[in-house]
C-alpha positions as CSV (number, residue, x, y, z in Angstrom):
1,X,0.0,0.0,0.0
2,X,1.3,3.6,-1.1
3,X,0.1,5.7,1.7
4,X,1.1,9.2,2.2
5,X,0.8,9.7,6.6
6,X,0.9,13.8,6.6
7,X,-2.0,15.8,6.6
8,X,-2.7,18.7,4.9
9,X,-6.6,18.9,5.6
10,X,-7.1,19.7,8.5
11,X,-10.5,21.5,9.6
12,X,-10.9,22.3,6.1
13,X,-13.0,25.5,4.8
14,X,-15.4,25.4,8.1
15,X,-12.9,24.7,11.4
16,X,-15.3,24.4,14.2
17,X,-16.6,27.2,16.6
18,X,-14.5,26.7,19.5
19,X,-16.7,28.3,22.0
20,X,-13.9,29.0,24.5
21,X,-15.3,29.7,27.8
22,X,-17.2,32.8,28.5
23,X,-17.4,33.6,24.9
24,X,-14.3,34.4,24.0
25,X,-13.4,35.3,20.7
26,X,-9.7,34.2,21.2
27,X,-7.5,32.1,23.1
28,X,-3.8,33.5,23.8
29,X,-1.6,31.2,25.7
30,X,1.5,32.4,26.6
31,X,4.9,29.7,26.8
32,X,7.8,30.3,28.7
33,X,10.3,27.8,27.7
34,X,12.9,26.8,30.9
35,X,15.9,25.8,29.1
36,X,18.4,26.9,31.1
37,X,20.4,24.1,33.0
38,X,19.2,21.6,30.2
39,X,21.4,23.0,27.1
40,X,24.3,21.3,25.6
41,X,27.4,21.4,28.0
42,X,30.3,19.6,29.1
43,X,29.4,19.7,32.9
44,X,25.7,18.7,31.3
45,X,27.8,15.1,30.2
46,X,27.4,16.9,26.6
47,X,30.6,16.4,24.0
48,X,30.2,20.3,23.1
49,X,28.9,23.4,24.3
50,X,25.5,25.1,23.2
51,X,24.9,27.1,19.7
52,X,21.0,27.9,19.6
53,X,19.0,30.8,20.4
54,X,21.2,33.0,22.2
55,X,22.6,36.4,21.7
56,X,26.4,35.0,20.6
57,X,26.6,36.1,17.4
58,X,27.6,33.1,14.6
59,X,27.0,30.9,17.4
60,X,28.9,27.4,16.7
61,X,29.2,24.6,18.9
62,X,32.3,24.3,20.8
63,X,33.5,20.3,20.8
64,X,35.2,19.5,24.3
65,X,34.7,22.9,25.1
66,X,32.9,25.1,27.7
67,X,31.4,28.2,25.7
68,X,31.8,30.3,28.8
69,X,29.7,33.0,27.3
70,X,27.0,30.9,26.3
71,X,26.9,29.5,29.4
72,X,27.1,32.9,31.4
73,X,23.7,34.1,28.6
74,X,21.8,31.1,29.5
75,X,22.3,32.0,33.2
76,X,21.4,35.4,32.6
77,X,17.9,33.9,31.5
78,X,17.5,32.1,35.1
79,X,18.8,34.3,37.1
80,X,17.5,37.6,35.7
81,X,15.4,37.6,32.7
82,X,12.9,34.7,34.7
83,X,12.6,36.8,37.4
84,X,11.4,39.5,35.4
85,X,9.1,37.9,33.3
86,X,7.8,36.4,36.6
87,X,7.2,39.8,37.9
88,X,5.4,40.7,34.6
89,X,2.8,38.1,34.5
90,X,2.4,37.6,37.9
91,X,1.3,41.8,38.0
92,X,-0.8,41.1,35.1
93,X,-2.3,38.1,36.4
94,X,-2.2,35.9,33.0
95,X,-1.0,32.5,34.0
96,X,1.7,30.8,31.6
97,X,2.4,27.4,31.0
98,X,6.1,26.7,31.4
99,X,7.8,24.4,29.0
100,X,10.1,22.8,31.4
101,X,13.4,21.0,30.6
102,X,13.6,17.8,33.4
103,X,17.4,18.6,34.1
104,X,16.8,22.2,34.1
105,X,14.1,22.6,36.8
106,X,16.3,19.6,38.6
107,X,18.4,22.7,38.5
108,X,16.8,25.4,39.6
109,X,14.3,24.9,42.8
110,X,13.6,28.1,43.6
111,X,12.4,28.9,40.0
112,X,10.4,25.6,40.2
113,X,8.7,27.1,43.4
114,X,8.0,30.6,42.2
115,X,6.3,28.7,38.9
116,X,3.9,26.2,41.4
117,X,3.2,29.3,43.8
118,X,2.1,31.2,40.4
119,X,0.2,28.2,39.8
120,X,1.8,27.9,36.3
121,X,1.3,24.9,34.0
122,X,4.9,22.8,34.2
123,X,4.8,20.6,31.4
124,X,7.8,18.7,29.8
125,X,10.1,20.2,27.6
126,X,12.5,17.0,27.3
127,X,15.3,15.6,29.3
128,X,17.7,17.7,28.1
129,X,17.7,21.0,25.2
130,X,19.0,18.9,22.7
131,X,18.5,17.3,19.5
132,X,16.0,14.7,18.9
133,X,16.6,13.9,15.7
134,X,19.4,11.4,15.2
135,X,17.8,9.2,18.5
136,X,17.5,5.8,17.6
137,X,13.4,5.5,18.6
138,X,14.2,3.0,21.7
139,X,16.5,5.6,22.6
140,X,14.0,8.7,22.5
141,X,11.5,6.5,23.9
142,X,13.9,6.3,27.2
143,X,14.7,9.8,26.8
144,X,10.9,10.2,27.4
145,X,10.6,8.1,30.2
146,X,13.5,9.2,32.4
147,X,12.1,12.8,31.3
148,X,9.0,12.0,33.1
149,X,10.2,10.2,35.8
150,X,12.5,13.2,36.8
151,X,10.0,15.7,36.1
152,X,7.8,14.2,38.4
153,X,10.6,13.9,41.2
154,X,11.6,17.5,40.7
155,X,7.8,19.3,40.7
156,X,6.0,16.7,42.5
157,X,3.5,15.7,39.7
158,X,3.9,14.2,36.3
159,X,3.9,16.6,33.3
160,X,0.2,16.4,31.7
161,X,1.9,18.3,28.1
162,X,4.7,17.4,26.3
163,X,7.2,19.7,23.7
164,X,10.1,18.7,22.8
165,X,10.6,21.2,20.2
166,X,14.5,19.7,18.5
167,X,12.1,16.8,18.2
168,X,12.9,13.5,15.4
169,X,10.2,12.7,12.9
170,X,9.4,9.2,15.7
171,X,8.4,12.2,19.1
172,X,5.0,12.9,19.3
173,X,3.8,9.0,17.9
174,X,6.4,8.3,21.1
175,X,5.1,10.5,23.3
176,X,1.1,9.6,22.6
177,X,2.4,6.2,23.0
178,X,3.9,6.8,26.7
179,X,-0.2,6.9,27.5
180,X,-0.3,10.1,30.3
181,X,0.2,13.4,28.3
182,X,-3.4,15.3,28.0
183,X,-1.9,17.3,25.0
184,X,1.2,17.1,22.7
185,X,2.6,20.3,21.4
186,X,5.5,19.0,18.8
187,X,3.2,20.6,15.5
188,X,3.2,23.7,14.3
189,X,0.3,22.8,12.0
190,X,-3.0,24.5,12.6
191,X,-4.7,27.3,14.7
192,X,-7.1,25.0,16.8
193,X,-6.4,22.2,18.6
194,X,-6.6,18.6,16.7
195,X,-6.8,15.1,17.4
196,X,-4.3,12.1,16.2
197,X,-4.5,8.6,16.3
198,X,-1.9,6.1,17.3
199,X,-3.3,3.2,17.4
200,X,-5.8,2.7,20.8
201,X,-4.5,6.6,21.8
202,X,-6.3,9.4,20.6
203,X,-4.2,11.9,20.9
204,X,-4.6,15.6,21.6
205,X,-2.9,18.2,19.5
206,X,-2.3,21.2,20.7
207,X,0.1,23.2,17.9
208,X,2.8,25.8,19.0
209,X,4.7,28.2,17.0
210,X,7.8,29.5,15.5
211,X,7.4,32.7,14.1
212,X,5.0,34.5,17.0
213,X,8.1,33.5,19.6
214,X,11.2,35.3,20.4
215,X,13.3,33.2,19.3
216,X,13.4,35.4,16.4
217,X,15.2,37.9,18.1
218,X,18.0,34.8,17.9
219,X,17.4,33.8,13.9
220,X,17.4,35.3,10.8
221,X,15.1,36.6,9.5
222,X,14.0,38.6,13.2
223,X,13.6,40.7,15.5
224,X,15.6,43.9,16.6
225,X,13.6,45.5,18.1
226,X,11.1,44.9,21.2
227,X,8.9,47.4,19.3
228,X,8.7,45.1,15.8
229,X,7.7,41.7,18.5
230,X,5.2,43.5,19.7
231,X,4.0,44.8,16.3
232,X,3.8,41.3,15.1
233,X,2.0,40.2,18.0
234,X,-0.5,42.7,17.2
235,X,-0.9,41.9,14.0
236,X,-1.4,38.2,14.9
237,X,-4.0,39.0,17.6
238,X,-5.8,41.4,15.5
239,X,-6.1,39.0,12.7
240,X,-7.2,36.1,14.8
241,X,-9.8,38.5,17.0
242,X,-11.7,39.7,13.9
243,X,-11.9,35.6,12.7
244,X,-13.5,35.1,16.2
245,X,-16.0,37.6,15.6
246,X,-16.8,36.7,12.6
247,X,-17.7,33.6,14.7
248,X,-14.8,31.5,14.3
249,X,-12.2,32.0,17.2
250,X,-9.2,30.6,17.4
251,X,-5.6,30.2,19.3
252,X,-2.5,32.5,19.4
253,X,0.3,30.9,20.7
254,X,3.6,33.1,22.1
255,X,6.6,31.5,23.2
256,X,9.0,33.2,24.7
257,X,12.8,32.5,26.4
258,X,14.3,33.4,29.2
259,X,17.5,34.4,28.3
260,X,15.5,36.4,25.0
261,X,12.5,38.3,26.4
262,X,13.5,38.6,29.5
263,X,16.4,41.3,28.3
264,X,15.3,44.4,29.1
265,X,14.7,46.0,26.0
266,X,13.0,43.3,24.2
267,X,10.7,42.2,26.9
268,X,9.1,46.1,26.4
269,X,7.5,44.9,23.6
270,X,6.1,41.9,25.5
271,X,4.9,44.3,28.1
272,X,3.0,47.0,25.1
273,X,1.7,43.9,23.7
274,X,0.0,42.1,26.9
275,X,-1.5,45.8,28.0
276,X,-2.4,45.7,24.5
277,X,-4.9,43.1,25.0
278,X,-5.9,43.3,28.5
279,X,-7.7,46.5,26.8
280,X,-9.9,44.5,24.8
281,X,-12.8,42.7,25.6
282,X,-13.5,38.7,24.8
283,X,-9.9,37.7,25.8
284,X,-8.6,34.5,27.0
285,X,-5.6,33.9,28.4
286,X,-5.5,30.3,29.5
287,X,-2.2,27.8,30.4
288,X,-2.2,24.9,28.0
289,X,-4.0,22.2,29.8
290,X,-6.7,24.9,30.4
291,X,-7.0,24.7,26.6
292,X,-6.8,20.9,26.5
293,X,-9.2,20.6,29.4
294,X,-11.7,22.4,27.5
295,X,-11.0,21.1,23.8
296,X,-11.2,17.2,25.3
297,X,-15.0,18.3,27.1
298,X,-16.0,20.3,24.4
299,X,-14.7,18.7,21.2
300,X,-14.1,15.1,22.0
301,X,-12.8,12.8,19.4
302,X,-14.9,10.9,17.7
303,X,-12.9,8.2,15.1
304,X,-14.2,6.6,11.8
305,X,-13.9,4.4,9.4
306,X,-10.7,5.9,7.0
307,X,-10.6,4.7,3.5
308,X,-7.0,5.3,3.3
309,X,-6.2,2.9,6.2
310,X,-8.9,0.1,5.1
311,X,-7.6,-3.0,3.7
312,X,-8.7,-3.7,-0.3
313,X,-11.2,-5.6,0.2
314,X,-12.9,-3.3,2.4
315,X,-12.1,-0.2,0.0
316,X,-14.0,-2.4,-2.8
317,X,-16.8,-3.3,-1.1
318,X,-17.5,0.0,-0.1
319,X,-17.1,2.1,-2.8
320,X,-16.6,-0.6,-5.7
321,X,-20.3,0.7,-6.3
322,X,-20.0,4.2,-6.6
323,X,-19.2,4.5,-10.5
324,X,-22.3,2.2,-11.3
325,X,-21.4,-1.7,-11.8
326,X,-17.9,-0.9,-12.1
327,X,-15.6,-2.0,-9.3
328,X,-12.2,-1.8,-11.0
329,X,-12.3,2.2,-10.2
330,X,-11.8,1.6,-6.8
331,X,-9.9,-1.0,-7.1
332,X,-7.4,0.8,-9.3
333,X,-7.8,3.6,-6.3
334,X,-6.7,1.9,-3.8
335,X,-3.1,1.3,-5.3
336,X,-2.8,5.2,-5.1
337,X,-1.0,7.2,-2.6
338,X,-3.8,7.4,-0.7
339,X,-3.9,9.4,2.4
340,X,-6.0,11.9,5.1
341,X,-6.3,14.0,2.4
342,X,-8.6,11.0,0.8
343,X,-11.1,10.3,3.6
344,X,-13.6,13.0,2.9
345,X,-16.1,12.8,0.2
346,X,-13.7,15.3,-2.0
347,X,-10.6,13.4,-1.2
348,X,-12.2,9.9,-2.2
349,X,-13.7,11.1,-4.9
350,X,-10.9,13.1,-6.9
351,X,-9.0,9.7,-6.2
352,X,-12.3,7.8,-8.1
353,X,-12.4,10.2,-10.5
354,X,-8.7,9.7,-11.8
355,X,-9.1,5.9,-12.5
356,X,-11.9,7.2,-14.3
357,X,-10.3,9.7,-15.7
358,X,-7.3,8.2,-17.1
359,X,-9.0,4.7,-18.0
360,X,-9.5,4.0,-21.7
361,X,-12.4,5.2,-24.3
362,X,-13.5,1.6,-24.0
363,X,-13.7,1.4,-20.2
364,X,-15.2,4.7,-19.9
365,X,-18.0,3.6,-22.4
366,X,-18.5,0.5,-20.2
367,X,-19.1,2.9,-17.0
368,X,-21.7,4.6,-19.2
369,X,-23.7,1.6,-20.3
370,X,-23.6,0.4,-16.9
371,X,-26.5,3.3,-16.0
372,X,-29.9,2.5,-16.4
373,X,-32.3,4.2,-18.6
374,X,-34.8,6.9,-16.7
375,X,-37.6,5.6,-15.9
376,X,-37.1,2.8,-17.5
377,X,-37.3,-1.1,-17.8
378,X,-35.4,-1.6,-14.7
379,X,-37.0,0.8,-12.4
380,X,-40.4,-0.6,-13.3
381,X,-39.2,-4.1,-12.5
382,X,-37.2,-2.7,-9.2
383,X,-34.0,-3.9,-10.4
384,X,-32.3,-0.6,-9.7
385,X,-28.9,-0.8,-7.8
386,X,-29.8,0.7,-3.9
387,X,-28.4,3.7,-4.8
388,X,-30.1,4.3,-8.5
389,X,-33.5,3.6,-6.9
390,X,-33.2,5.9,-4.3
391,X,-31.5,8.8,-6.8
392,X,-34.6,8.7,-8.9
393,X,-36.6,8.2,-6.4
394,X,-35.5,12.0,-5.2
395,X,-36.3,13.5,-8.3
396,X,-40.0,11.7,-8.4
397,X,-39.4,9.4,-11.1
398,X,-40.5,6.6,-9.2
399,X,-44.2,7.9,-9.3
400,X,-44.5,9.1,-13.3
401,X,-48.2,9.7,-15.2
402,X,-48.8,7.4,-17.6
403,X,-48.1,10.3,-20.2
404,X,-44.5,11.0,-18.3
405,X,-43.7,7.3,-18.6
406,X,-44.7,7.3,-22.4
407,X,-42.5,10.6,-23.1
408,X,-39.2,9.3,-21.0
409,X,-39.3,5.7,-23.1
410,X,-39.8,8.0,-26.3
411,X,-36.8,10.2,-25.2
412,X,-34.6,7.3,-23.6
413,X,-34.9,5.3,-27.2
414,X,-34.0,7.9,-29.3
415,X,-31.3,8.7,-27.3
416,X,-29.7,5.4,-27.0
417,X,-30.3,4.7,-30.6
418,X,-28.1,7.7,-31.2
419,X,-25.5,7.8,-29.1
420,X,-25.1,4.3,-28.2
421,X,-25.2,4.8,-24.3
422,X,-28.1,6.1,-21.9
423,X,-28.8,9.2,-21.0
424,X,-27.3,9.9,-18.0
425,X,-28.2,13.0,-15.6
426,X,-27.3,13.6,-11.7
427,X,-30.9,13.3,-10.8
428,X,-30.5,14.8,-7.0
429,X,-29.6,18.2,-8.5
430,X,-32.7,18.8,-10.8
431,X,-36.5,18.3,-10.8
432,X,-38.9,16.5,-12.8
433,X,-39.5,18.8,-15.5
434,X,-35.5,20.2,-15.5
435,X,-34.0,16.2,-16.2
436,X,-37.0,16.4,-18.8
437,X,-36.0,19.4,-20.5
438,X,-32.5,18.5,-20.2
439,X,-33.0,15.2,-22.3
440,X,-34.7,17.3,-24.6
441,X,-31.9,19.7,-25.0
442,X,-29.4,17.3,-25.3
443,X,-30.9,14.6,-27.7
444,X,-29.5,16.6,-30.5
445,X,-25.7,16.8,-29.2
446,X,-22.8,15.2,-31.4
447,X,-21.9,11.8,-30.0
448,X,-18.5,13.5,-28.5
449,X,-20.4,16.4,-27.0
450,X,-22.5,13.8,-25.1
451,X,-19.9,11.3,-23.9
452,X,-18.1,14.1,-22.4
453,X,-21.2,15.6,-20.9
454,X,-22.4,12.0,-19.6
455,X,-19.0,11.1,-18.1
456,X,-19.0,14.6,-16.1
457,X,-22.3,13.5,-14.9
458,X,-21.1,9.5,-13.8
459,X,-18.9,12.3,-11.5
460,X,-21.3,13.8,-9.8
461,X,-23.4,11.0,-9.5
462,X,-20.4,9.5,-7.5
463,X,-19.8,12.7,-5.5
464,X,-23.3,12.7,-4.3
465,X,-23.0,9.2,-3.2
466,X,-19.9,9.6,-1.5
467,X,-21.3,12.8,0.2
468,X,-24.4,10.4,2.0
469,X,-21.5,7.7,2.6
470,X,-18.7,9.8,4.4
């Protein structure tokens, strides 16, 4: 089976109301990402210093080395700029969820206790602030473990989120596999939560960001300025809060750095941005669970049956009667690179529709003559397919005056007699007298004109079916 696992659906068009509590029209969750402890470093048992997000200019990683001023920046985040950010949300009385790394909090307690007394979300950031990516999975998976295990030793309670952020393409199927994480943060996918599936687990999703997170003042392209963060916050929020009015709200997420934001000049853009918002009405600045809490009561998962995941027998005898009589469409389907993208009616069907598509004159032709007639033979001696019965049935040519019946045999003979297939005609999106006056109009077409027109119709047909099936 060819099956391509990313999705790039999503909510679609219409993403559900989120109805955050009290009406909000927005959720903006603030992250504060502990790092500082957990970073790359010999005395860390670490075969080179840290390079990422900090102020060091060309930052590279020092092999064998202590990077004495990385070190001393990444100190300056505990020891000053958490203080001050702590000061800042505590006086503005928006709780944060911290992103906790296990080895840093091991090393910092009295951070750890200002964060519980806050009553900030700790969730787990990772063992240590390294890279995922290159973890053989058993290896990641006891990264995991030992992450919780410490976690829980240090703050006194398991972590109930999970972002690893230098994550490997193996983290969050690991994660949701480790079975006690309320939410999962490693996407940057969407503006809502989501669920995922891994196998028994459903899995909340609850995405984070890159680009509304200081770390920009660390990468190129970024920030200089505290005063172009904050404009790009606002931007964000103003965005998002019009979409909420309009009726569909949704999440901003900020995530922010110690040793970043909490530098003086930078974190006055924080500051203009969070009076910013406490100005406006219909704001909700929640921790992360809060979020997840609410999503799991008010959106709960609810699986179904995938036709990318089903085996081929199942696809088949599902949908092997959506193009009329003609099973080897789906069959043909199946061996696509099927995906998420292809369990909605449109996903399923644009798959349908290229077998159709690209199959020959001949076996195009077949799909045609497979159709009944209108009205005809068939339907009289209820030897309709299920569908076809119920598709005429809708358009109310089950229950014809002897002078309709007469005209549709006249029309359906003539026309069969002169194209060499029946009239075909997506029943559910006319009325009685329109599929009449449409047989009339069309009688007269060239052959060509007609096959094309019929096979565009055999589409729709299928669409419509596929719509009452998924």
């Amino acid at each position: 089976m060819k099956r391509y696992p990313r999705n790039m659906i999503g909510y679609g068009a219409d993403r559900p109301d989120a109805q955050w509590p009290g009406g909000a029209r927005i959720a903006v969750q603030f992250v504060l990402n502990y790092e500082e402890g957990g970073e790359n470093c010999l005395l860390h048992g670490d075969g080179q210093s840290e390079a990422f997000l900090s102020d060091v200019a060309g930052a590279a990683p020092w092999p064998g080395q202590r990077h004495w001023n990385m070190e001393s920046i990444y100190d300056y985040g505990a020891r000053a700029g958490f203080w001050r950010l702590h000061r800042l949300f505590t006086g503005a009385g928006i709780p944060v969820t911290i992103y906790g790394v296990a080895t840093a909090l091991a090393r910092n307690p009295e951070q750890v206790e200002a964060m519980k007394a806050a009553d900030w979300e700790i969730a787990s950031h990772g063992l240590k602030w390294v890279e995922h990516k290159d973890m053989p999975e058993e290896e990641e998976r006891a990264a995991i473990a030992e992450a919780v295990r410490l976690h829980t030793e240090v703050v006194g309670e398991r972590p109930r989120g999970w972002y690893t952020g230098r994550c490997s393409v193996n983290t969050v199927r690991l994660t949701a596999e480790e079975g006690g994480f309320d939410y999962v943060s490693d996407t940057y996918d969407d503006d809502l939560p989501h669920w995922m599936e891994f196998g028994d687990r459903d899995q909340l999703i609850i995405p984070y960001t890159l680009e509304a997170n200081d770390m920009r003042f660390a990468t190129a392209p970024g920030y200089i300025t505290g005063e172009q963060f904050f404009t790009y916050l606002k931007d964000s929020f103003d965005t998002l809060y019009a979409e909420g009015e309009a009726g569909k709200p949704a999440m901003m997420s900020i995530g922010l750095h110690c040793r970043l934001i909490g530098r003086p000049g930078k974190m006055a853009g924080l500051k203009r941005f969070i009076d910013y918002i406490q100005g406006v009405e219909g704001v909700w600045t929640p921790r992360r669970i809060d979020i997840a809490e609410h999503w799991a009561a008010t959106h709960p998962h609810q699986r179904f049956e995938r036709p990318s995941q089903m085996s081929k027998d199942r696809f088949v005898t599902l949908y092997g009667g959506v193009f009329e009589h003609s099973p080897w469409i789906a069959e043909r389907a199946f061996d696509l690179e099927l995906g998420p993208a292809h369990d909605s009616a449109a996903g399923l069907h644009n798959a349908l529709c290229r077998m159709f598509r690209s199959a020959s004159h001949d076996e195009r032709f077949g799909v045609l003559t497979a159709h009944p007639d209108l009205a005809g033979k068939l339907a009289a001696a209820k030897r309709l397919t299920a569908e076809s019965t119920s598709e005429q049935a809708s358009a109310g040519l089950d229950a014809l005056t002897d002078a309709e019946r007469a005209r549709f045999t006249e029309l359906n003979t003539a026309y069969v007699a002169k194209h060499g297939f029946p009239f075909i005609i997506a029943v559910r999106d006319h009325d009685k007298p329109g599929i009449l006056a449409a047989f009339e109009r069309r009688l007269d077409n060239p052959t060509e004109v007609e096959f094309n027109e019929a096979c565009k119709q055999v589409e729709r047909i299928a669409r419509l079916r596929l719509e009452d099936m998924l």
